[in-house]
Backbone bond lengths (Angstrom), bond angles and torsions (degrees), N, CA, C in turn:
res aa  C-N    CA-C-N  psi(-1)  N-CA   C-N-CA  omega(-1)  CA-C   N-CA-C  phi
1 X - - - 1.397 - - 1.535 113.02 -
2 X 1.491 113.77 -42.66 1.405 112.95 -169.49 1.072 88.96 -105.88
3 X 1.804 123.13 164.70 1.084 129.55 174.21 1.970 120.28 -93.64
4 X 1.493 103.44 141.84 1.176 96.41 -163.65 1.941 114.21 -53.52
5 X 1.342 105.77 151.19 1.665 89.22 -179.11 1.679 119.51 -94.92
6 X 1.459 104.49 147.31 1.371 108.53 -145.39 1.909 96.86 -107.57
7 X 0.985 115.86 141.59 1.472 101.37 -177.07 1.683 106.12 -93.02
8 X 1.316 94.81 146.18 1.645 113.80 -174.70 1.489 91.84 -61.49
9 X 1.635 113.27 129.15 1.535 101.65 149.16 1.751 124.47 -77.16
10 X 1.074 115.18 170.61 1.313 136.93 -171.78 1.671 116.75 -34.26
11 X 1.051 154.49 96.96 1.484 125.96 164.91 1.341 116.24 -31.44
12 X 1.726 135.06 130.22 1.592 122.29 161.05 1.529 90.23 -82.77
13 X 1.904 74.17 152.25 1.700 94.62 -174.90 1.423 113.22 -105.34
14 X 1.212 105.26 14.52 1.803 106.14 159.21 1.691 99.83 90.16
15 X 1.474 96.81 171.92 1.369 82.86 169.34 1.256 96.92 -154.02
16 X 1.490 128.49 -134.00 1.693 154.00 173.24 1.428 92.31 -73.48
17 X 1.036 131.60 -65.36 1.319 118.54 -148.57 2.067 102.84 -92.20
18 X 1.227 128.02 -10.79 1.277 109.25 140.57 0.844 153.27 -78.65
19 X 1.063 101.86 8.57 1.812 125.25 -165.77 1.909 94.15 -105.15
20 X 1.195 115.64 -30.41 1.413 138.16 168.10 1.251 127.06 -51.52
21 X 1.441 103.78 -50.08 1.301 131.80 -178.14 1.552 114.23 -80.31
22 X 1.453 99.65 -26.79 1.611 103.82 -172.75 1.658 101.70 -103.40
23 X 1.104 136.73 -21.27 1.827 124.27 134.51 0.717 117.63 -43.94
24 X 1.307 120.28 -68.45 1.657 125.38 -167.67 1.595 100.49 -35.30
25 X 1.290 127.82 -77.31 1.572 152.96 -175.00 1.721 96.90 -38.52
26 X 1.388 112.28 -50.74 1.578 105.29 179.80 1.397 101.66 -76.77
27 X 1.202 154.03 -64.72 1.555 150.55 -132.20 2.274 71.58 -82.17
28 X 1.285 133.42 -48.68 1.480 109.31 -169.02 2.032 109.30 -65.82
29 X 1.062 93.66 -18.52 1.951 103.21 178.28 1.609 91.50 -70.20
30 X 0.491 116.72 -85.57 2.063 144.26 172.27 1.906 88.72 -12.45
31 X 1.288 123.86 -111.25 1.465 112.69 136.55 1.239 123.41 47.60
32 X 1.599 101.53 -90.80 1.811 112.42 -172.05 1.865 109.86 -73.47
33 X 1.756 95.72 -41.53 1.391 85.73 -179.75 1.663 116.21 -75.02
34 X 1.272 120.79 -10.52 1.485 122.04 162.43 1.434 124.81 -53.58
35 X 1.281 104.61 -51.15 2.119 128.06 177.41 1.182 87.48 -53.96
36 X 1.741 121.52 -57.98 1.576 95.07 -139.71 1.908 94.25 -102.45
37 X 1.445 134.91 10.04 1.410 109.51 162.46 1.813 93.72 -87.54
38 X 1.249 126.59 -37.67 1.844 107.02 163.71 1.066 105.84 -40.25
39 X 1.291 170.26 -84.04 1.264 143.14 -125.97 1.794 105.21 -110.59
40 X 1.022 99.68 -27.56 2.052 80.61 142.90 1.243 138.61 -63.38
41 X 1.443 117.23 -39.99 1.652 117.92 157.26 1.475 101.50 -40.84
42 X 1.479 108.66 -58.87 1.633 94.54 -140.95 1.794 104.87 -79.67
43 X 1.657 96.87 -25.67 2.210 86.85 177.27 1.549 93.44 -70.08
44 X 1.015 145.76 20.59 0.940 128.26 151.37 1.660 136.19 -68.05
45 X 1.542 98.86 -31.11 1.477 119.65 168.92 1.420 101.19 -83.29
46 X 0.824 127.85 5.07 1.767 131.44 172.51 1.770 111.59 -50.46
47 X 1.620 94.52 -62.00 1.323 118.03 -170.67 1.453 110.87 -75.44
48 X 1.832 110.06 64.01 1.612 105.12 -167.97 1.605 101.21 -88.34
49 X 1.303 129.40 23.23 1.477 115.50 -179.92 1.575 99.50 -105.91
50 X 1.746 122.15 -11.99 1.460 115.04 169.33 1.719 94.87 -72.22
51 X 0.965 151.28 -50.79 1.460 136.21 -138.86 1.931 95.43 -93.43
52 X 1.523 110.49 -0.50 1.159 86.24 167.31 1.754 108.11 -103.83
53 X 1.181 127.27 -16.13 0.711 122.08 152.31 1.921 143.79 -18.63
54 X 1.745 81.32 -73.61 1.710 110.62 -177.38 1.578 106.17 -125.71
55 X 1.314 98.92 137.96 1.796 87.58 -166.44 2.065 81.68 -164.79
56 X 1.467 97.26 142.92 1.401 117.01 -170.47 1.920 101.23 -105.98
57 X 1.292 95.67 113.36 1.420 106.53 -171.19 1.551 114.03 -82.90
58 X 1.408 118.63 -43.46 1.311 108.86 -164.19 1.564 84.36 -161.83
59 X 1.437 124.89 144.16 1.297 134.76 138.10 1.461 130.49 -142.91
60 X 1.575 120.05 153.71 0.828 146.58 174.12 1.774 148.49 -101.87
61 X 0.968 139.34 99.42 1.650 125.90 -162.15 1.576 105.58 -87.80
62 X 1.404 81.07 127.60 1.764 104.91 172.10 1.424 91.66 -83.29
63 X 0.809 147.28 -22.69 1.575 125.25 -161.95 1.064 106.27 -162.71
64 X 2.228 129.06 -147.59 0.705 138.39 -170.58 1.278 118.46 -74.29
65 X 1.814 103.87 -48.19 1.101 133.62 174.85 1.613 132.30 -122.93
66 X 1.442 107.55 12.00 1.234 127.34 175.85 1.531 122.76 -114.91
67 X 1.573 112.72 139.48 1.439 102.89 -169.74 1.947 91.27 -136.39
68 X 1.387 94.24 170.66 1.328 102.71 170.36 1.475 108.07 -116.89
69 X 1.252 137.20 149.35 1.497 125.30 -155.09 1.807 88.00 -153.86
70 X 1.309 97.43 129.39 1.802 111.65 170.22 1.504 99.67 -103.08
71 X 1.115 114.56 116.12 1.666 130.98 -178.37 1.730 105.33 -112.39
72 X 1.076 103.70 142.29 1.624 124.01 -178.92 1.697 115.80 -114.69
73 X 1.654 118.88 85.55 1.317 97.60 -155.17 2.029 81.73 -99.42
74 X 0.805 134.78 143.72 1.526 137.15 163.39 1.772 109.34 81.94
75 X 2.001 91.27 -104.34 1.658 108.38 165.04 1.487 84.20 -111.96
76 X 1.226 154.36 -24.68 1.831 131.72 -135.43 1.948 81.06 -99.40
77 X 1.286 107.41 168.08 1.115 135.51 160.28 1.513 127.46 -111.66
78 X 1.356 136.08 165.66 1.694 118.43 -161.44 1.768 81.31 -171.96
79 X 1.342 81.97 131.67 1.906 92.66 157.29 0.696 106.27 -124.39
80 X 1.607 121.06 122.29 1.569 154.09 -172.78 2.087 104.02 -92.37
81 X 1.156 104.79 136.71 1.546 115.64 173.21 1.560 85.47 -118.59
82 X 1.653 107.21 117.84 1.466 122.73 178.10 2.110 112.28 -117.11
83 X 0.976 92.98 100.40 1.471 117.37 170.51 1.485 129.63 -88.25
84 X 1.165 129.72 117.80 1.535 123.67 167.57 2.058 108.00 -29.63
85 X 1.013 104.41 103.10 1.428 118.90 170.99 1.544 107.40 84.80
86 X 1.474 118.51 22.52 1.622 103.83 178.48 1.419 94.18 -160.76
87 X 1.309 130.17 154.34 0.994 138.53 139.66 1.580 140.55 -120.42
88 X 1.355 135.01 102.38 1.402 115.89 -169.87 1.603 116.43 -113.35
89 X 1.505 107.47 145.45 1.237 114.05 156.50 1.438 136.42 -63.26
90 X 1.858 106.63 105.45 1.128 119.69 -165.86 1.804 116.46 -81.92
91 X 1.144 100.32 -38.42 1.738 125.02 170.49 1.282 130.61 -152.41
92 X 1.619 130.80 130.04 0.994 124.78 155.72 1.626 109.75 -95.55
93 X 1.304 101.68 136.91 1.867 122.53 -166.92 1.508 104.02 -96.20
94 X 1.365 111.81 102.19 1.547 129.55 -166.86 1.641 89.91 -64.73
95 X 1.461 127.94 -37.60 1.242 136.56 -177.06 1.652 111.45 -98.81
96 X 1.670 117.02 109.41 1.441 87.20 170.44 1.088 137.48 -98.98
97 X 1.801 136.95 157.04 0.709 119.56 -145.10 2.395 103.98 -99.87
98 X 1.189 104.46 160.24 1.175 85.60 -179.19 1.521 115.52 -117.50
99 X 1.510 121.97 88.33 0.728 147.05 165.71 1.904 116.73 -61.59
100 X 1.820 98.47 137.30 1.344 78.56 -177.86 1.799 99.36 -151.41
101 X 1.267 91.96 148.37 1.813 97.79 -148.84 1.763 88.17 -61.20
102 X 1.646 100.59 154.99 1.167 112.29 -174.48 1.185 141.73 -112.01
103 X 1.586 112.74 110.58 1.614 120.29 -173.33 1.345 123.88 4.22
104 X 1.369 131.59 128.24 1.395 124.36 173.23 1.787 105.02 -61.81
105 X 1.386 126.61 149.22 1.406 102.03 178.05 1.348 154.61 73.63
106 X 1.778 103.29 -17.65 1.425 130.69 168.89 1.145 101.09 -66.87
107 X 1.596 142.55 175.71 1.126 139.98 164.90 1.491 99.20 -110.40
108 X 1.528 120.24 154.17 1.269 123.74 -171.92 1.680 127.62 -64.35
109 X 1.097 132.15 77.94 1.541 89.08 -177.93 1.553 147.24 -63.65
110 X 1.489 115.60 151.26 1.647 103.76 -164.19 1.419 106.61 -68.72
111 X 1.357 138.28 -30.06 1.269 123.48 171.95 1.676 121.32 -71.07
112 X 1.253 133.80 -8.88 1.441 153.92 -166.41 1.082 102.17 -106.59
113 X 1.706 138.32 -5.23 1.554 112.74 173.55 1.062 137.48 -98.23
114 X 1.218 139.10 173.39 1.800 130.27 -175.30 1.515 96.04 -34.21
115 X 1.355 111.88 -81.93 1.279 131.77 -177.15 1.656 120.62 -12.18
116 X 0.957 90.59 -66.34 1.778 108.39 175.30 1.450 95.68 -57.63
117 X 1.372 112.10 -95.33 1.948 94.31 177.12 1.122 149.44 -19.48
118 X 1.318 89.19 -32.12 1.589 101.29 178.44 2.152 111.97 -86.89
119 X 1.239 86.90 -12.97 1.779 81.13 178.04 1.741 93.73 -109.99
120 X 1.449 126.68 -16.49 1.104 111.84 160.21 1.528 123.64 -53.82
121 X 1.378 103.75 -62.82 1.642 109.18 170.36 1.200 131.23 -19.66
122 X 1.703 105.15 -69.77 1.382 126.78 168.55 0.985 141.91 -65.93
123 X 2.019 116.40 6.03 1.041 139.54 167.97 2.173 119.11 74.38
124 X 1.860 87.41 16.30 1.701 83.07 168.21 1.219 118.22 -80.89
């Protein structure tokens, strides 16, 4: 009725060369997910007609976690107040300003910096 009982063979206990096989298999996982976030970075530069669009001109931090940000959406210009979970529009600049990214190594000038523009703008 019952079937005769059969004895379990042995577990193998592995050796050098599975232990081989099972690096090997991770460093090729390791590997694939490397290739493929590189070529997500880079189609990312694919889409070069958004960055002419919208393009971030100059920013500045008010604080710890707060910045003030000059944004370029088209021709208009916009200064953005950027907050952990909010962002608001502080000014749109009927005049824009022409800001221009800055030399590695140049020294700053005091009339040429965010700062200055930004209280020029706003008439302080």
């Amino acid at each position: 009725m019952f079937a005769a009982p059969q004895s379990v063979p042995p577990a193998h206990a592995g050796g050098v060369s599975e232990l081989v096989h099972v690096v090997v298999a991770l460093l090729l996982v390791l590997a694939v997910v490397f290739v493929l976030a590189t070529v997500v970075r880079r189609a990312r530069g694919f889409g070069a007609r958004g960055s002419q669009l919208l393009e971030v001109l100059a920013d500045v931090p008010l604080g710890t976690k707060e910045r003030a940000v000059l944004l370029r959406v088209g021709s208009a210009q916009l200064l953005l107040g950027v907050a952990p979970g909010r962002v608001n529009a502080l000014h749109v600049l009927l005049e824009p300003l022409d800001v221009a990214p800055p030399q590695p190594g140049a020294p700053r000038a005091a009339g040429l910096s965010f700062q200055a523009l930004l209280r020029r703008s706003l008439g302080a």
